[in-house]
N, C-alpha and C positions, 0 to 999 in steps of 0.2 A: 504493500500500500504506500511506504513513504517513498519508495523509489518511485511510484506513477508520479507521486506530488513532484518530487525533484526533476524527475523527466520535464513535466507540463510547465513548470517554473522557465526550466531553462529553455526550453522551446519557445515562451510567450516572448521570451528575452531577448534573442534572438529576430523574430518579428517587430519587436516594436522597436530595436536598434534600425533595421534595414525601414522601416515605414517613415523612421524621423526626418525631416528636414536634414541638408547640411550646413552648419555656420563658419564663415570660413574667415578668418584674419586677412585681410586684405589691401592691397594700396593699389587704390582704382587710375590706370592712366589715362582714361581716354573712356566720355561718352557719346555716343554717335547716334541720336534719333531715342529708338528704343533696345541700343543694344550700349552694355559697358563691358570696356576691356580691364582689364584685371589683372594683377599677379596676388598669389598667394603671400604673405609676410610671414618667412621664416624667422626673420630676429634681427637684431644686430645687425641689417641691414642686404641682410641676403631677401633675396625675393624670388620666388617660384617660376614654375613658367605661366607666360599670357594665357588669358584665357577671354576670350568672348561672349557672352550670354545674352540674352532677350531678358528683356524684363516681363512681368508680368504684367495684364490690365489695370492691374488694382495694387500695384508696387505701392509699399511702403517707406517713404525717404524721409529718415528723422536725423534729429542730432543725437547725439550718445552723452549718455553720464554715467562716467567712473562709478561705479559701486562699491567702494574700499573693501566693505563686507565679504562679499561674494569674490571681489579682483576682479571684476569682467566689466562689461561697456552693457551700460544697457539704453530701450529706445527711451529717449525724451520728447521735445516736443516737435511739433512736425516741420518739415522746410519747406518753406512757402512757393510755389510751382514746383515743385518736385524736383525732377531730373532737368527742369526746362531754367531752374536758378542759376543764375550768373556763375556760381560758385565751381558750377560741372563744363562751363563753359571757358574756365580762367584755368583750368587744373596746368600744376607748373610741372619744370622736367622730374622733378622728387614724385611726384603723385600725390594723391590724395587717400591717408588711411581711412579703414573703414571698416564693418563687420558686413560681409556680404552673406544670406540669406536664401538658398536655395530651396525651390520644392524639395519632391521627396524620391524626383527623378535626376537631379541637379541639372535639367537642363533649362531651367529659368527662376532669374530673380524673382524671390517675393518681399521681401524687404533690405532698407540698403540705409546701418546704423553707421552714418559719418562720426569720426573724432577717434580719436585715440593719439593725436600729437602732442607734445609738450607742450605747457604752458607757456604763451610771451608774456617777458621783464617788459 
């Protein structure tokens, strides 16, 4: 009996890993219409390789706030035109960090939590 329980444990576990979204550290280069180009943020200033994705209809573009709590970015309040804000239009040669948001196929944006830079003196 407690082996079925452990089995069904770990099997749910498994399903609900591969159904989640993926959230991915990232420093956005480049938005183009309804597609953004991307690298992954390894660290210390390594970056992944590009990646381009569509966004969703209904994308979510907010600004981020540190959580000391948790350590992680989370969403705050919304940026006003979305993807179509000056801000994605001015991005420099460093990029722009970010927590990019994928379904649950990762082949499109469903939200896009800007911030995670240093603070300006």
């Amino acid at each position: 009996m407690l082996r079925r329980v452990v089995t069904a444990v770990v099997v749910l576990g498994v399903f609900v890993g591969v159904a989640m979204a993926d959230e991915i550290r990232a420093i956005i280069i480049k938005v183009d219409g309804d597609k953004v180009t991307f690298a992954e943020n390894k660290g210390k200033g390594e970056r992944g390789d590009e990646k381009t994705l569509p966004v969703s209809d209904k994308v979510k573009v907010v600004k981020g706030k540190f959580n000391a709590e948790t350590k992680k970015l989370e969403a705050g309040d919304a940026i006003e035109n979305g993807l179509k804000n000056e801000m994605f239009s001015k991005i420099g040669d460093k990029g722009m960090r970010a927590v990019v948001i994928t379904d649950k196929d990762n082949k499109t944006i469903t939200e896009i939590i800007v911030g995670g830079g240093k603070k300006k003196e």
